[in-house]
Structure formats: structure tokens, C-alpha cells
C-alpha positions as CSV (number, residue, x, y, z in Angstrom):
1,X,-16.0,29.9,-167.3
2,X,-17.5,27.4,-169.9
3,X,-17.0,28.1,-173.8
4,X,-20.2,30.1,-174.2
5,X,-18.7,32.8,-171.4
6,X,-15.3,32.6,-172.5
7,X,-16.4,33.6,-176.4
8,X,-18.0,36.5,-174.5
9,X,-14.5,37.4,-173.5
10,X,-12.8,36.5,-176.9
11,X,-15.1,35.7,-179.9
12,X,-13.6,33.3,-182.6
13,X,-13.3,36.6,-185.0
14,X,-11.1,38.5,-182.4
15,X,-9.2,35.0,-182.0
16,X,-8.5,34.9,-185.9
17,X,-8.1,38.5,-186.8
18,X,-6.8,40.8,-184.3
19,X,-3.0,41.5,-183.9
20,X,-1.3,39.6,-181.5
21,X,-1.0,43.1,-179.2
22,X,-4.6,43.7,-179.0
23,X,-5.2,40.0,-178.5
24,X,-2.4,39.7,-175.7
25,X,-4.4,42.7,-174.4
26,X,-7.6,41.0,-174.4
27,X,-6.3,37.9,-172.9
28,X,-5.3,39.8,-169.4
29,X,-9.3,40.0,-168.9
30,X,-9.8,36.5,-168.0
31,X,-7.0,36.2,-165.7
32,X,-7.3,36.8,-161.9
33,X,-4.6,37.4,-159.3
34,X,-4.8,33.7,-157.3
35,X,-2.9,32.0,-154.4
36,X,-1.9,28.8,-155.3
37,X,-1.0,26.7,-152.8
38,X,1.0,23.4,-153.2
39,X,1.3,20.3,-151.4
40,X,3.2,17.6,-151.7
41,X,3.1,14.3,-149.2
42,X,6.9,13.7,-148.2
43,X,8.1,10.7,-149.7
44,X,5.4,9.3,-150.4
45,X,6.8,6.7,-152.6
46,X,9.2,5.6,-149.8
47,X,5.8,4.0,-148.1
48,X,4.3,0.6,-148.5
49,X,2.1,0.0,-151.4
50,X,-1.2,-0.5,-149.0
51,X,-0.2,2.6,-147.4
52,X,0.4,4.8,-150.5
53,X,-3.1,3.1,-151.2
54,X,-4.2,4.6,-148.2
55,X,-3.0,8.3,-148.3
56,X,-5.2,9.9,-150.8
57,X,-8.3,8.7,-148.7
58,X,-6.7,9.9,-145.6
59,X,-5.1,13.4,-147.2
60,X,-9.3,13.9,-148.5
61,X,-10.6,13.1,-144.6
62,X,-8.4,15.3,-143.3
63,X,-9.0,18.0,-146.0
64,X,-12.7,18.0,-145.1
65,X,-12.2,18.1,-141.5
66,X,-9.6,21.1,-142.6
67,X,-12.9,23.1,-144.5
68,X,-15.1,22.6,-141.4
69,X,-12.5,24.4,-138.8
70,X,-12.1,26.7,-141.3
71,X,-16.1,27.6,-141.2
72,X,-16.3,27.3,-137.8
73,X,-13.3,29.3,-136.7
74,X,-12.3,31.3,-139.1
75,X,-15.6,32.7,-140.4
76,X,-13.8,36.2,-141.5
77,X,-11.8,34.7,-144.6
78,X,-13.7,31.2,-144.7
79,X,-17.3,32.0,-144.4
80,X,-18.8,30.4,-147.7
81,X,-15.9,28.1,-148.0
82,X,-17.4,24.7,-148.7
83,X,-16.5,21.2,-149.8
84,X,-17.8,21.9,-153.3
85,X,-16.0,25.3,-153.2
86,X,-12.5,23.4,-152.2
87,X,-13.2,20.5,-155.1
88,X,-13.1,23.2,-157.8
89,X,-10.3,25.1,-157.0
90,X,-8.4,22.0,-156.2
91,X,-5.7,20.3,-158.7
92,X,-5.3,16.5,-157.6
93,X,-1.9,15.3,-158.1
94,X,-2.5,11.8,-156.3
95,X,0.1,12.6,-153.3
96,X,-1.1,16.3,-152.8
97,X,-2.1,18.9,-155.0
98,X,-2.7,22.8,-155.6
99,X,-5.1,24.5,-153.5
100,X,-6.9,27.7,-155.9
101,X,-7.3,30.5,-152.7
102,X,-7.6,34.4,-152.8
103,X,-5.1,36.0,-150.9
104,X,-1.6,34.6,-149.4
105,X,-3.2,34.8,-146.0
106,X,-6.2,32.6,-146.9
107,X,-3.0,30.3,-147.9
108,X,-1.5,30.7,-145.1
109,X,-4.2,30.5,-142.6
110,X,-5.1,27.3,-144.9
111,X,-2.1,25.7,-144.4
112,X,-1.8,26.1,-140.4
113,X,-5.5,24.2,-139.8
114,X,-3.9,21.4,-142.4
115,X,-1.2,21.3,-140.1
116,X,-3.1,21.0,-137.1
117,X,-5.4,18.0,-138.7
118,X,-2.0,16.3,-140.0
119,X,-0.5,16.7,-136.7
120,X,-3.8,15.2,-134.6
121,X,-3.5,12.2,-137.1
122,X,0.3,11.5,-136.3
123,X,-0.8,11.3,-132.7
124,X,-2.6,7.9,-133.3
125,X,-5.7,9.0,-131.7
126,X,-7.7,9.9,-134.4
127,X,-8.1,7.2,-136.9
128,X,-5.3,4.5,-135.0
129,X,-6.4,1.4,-137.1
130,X,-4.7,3.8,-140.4
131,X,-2.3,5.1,-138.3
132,X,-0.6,1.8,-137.8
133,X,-0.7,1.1,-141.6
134,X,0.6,4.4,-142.6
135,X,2.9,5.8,-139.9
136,X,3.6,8.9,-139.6
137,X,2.7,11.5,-142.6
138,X,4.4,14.6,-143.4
139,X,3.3,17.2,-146.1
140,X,5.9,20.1,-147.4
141,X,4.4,23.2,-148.6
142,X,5.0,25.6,-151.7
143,X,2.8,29.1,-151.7
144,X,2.7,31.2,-155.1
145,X,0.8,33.7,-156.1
146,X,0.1,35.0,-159.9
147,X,-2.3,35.3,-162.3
148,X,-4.7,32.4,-163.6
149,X,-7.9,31.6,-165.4
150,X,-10.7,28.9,-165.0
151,X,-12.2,27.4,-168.0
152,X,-14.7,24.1,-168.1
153,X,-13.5,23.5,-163.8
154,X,-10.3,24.0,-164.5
155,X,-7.3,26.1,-163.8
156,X,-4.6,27.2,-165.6
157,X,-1.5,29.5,-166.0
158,X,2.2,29.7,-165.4
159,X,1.7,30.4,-161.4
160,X,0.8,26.5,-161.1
161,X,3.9,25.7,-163.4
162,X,6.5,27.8,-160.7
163,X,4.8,26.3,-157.9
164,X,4.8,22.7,-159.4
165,X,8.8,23.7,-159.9
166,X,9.6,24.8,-156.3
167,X,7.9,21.5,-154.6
168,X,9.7,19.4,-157.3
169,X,13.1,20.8,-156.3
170,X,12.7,20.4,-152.5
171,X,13.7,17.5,-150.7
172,X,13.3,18.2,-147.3
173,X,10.1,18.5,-146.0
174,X,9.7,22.1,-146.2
175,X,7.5,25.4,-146.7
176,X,8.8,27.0,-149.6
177,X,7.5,31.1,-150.7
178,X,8.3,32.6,-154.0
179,X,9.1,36.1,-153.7
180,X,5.6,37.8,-155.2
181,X,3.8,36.3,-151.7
182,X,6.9,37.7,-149.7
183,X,6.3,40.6,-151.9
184,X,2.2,40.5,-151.1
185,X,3.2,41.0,-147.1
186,X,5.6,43.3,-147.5
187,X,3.2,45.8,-149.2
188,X,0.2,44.7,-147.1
189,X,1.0,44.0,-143.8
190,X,5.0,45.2,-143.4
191,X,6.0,41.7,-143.8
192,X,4.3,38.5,-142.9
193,X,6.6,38.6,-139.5
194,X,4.7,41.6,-138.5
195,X,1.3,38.9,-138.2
196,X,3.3,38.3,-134.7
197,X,1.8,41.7,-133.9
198,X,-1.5,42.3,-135.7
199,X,-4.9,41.8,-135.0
200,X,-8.3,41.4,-136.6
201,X,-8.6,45.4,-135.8
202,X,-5.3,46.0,-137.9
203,X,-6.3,43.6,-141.0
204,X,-9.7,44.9,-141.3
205,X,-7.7,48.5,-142.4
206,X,-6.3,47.0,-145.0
207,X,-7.9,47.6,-148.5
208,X,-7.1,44.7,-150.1
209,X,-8.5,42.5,-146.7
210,X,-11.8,44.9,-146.2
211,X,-14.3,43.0,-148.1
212,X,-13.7,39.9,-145.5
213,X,-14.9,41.4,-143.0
214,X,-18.2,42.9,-143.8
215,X,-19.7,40.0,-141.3
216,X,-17.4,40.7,-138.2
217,X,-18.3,44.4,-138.4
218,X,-21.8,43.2,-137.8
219,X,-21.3,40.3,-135.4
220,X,-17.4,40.8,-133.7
221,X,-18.1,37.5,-131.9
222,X,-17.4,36.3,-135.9
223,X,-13.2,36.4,-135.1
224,X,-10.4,33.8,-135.9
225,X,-9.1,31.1,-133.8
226,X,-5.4,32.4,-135.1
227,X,-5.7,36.0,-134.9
228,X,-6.8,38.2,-131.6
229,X,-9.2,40.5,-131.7
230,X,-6.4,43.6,-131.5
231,X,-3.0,44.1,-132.0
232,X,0.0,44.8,-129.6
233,X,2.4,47.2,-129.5
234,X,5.9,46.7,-130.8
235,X,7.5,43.8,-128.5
236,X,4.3,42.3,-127.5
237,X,2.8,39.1,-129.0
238,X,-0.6,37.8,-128.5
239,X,-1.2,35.7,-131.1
240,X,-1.8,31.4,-131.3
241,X,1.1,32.4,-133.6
242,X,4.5,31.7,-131.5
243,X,7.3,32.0,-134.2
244,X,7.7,33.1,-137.9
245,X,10.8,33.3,-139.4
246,X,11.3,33.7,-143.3
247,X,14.8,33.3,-144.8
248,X,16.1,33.6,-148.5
249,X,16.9,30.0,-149.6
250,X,18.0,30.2,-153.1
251,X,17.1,31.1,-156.3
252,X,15.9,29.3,-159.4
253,X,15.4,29.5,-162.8
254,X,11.8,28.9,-164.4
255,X,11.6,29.4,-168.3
256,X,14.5,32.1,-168.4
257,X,12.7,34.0,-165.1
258,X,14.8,33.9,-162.0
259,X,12.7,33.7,-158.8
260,X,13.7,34.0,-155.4
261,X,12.6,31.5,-152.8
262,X,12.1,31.8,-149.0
263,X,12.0,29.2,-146.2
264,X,9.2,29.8,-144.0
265,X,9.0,28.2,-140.4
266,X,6.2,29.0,-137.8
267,X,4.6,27.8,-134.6
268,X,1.4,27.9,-133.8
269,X,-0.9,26.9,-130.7
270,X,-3.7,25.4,-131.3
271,X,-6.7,24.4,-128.5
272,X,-8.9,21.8,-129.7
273,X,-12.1,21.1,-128.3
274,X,-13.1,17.4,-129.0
275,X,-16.7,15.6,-128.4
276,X,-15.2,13.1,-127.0
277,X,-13.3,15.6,-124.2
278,X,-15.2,19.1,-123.9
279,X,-14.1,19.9,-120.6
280,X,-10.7,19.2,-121.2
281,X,-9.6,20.3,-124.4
282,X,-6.6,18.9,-126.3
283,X,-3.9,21.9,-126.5
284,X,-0.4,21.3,-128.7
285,X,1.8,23.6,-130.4
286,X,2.3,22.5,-134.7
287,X,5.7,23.4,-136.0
288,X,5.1,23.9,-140.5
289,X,7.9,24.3,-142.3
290,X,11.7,22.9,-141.4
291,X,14.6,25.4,-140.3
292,X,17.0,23.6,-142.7
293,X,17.8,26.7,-145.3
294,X,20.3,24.1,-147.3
295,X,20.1,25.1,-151.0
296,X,17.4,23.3,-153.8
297,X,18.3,20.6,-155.6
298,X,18.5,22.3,-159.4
């Protein structure tokens, strides 16, 4: 919102006169329940100065190539997702940032086609003239989710500030989860381990995920790369997602709150189909996250 909208919300009179209750009150109506997603490259000082030169145009490349497979195969939770759309709910840090999305899934699903990109660059192939300057490049993850407000392109509130925290006390390379999006797939889908099990036909039951899929009830053929069509039973998986396992790391303490943290570590396969190599399209399995569960650094 610009100033005009946001003295629709709270006029200079309210702002001067009203007790601080009512005010508090009024306040809540600009905020929105967001995902913020955090990335951080791992050590990126640690590289060469024309490398860390380097990074941010390669971290942007690959972050546009991430929004297109988003659109293109993941139309359910991506469909008006655009490179304008991911520039304003984007906050540049230089070596990363913190990625504005709706749900923890949209994070999530965000953060596995990242993943995929990354790990197509660290095969050389893609871009092999950078590659040789940079190496190999490694991102580590933090996923919050909480309450902000955008005013003049910009985004603010204390869910930024705990996710800034948790990549700021990892040193390993890492997916990190604070316990409200633990919490989010507890509630909404019995825990995100349960995605080993679900498909599009169980998500689309969910209240909180129903206004995604308004297009797939129309055109089915609109799916996800990630997640099948329908669900297995209990014991079966059928999913491009091999592994999930989320463990309690630690806990830390953010302006007198104590939040719990979890260590997430999936696999995922992923088939590519290139230009270059239609009939024979490049297949590899990403690991996000690392299994290390060793304590923060406080």
C-alpha cells in the first residue's frame, strides 16, 4: 500500500488520538499472514572477489529460470507468478534474500525448483564459462511464517526479523523451519511428512489450499511436476518426493520469545526436459537441506 491507502487504514487523527488499545487494534488490519522464505549463499565470503562479483547475477539467472518452471509446471500454486510479482515480494540481501510467498507450501514447493536450478548449475553444463570462476554454489534455507505488511514496495514485520535470526545462527548449509510452519502442516496436512502420501486430489480438500485450484478443476491436465494427481494409501509413495525427514534442532531466543527450530532434509526427483536433449531428458535426484542436527551457534 502507498500513503494515500494506508491513511485509509489509519488516518493521522486515529494515529494522534486514539488509545494505544484501539490503535494496536487497528494496526492488525494491515497485516497479512506471509511465508517468508530466506536464503542465504553458503559462505559466500569464503569465495574470490570476481566470484562474489559474480553470484548475485548468477543467484538472479537462476531465480528467473526458477519463476518460469514454476509457471510451466506448477500452474496450480504459480499460475500468475511472474518476474515482476517475485521483484516485489523479494528482500535483496546481496548473497540471498527473503522470498514474500502465501503459504509454506508455495515455500516449499519454491525452494525445491531453486534447488533443482542450483543443482543443474553445479553440474557445469549450464553456464560452464561461470562455473569455472565460481565453483560450486550452495544456498541454506530458513522458512517462517507470520504476519507482515507492505507499504511504498516494501515489507515489514517481526517474521523477517526471526527468519534473518535463524539463517544468521546456522553454519552449516542447512534448511532450517520455525515451529509456526511445522505448526501450518500439522494443522493442514497432518504434518508436512504426510506430502510423501498426498496428492493434488487430497490438497484440493483443504480449505486453506481450495482457492489454488479453481483452474485444475477446469482443466486437470493443469497438475504439478512434484505432486501426483492422487494420493496412496498408507505405505505407498508416489511422489517426485523420495525423503522428508524433519527433526527438532534447538531452540532460540528472539526478543524474549523462545522459538523452536526444525531441520528439514528431503529428496526429490526431478526430470528435465532440455532443448538441447528432448528425447532424452536429463533425470537427477536434488538432496535440500543437510542431515547434520548439531545445535546453532547462539
Amino acid at each position: 500500500m502507498d500513503i494515500k491507502e494506508f491513511e485509509k487504514v489509519l488516518t493521522k487523527e486515529e494515529i494522534l488520538n486514539l488509545p494505544f488499545e484501539e490503535l494496536n487494534a487497528k494496526c492488525k488490519n494491515i497485516y497479512q499472514s506471509k511465508v517468508i522464505l530466506g536464503i542465504d549463499i553458503y559462505k559466500y565470503s569464503k569465495y574470490a572477489l570476481v566470484a562474489q562479483t559474480l553470484i548475485p547475477y548468477i543467484f538472479h539467472k537462476i531465480i528467473y529460470s526458477v519463476i518460469d518452471d514454476l509457471n510451466k509446471y506448477e500452474p496450480i500454486f504459480f499460475a500468475d507468478y511472474s518476474k515482476i510479482n517475485f521483484e516485489s515480494n523479494f528482500i535483496n540481501t546481496g548473497d540471498g534474500g527473503y522470498i514474500i510467498l502465501d503459504t509454506p507450501l508455495h515455500g516449499l514447493l519454491f525452494s525445491i525448483y531453486l534447488s533443482s536450478r542450483l543443482k543443474t548449475y553445479n553440474t557445469g553444463k549450464l553456464s560452464p564459462k561461470e562455473y569455472k570462476i565460481t565453483g560450486e554454489i550452495t544456498y541454506r534455507y530458513a522458512m517462517c511464517l507470520g504476519e507482515l505488511f507492505n507499504f511504498e514496495d516494501n515489507w515489514f514485520g517481526p517474521a523477517i526479523i526471526t527468519c534473518s535470526r535463524i539463517l544468521s545462527v546456522d553454519k552449516l548449509n542447512r534448511f532450517l523451519l520455525e515451529e509456526n510452519v511445522k505448526e501450518w502442516f500439522e494443522q493442514n496436512i497432518n504434518g508436512i511428512e504426510t506430502l510423501l502420501s498426498l496428492g493434488l486430489n487430497n490438497l484440493k480438500e483443504k480449505s486453506i489450499l481450495k482457492i489454488y485450484f479453481k483452474d485444475y478443476n477446469q482443466d486437470p491436465r493443469k497438475g504439478s511436476l512434484i505432486i501426483p494427481p492422487k494420493g496412496n494409501d498408507p505405505g505407498l509413495i508416489n511422489s517426485n518426493i523420495i525423503n522428508i525427514k524433519l527433526s527438532k534442532i534447538d531452540t532460540i531466543e528472539i526478543k524474549n520469545d523462545k522459538i523452536s527450530i526444525y531441520n528439514l532434509h528431503l529428496q526429490v526427483y526431478i526430470v528435465r526436459v532440455t532443448f538441447q536433449n528432448v528425447k532424452d531428458p536429463e533425470k537427477y535426484v536434488i538432496s535440500i537441506g543437510n542431515l547434520n542436527v548439531t545445535g546453532l551457534s547462539k
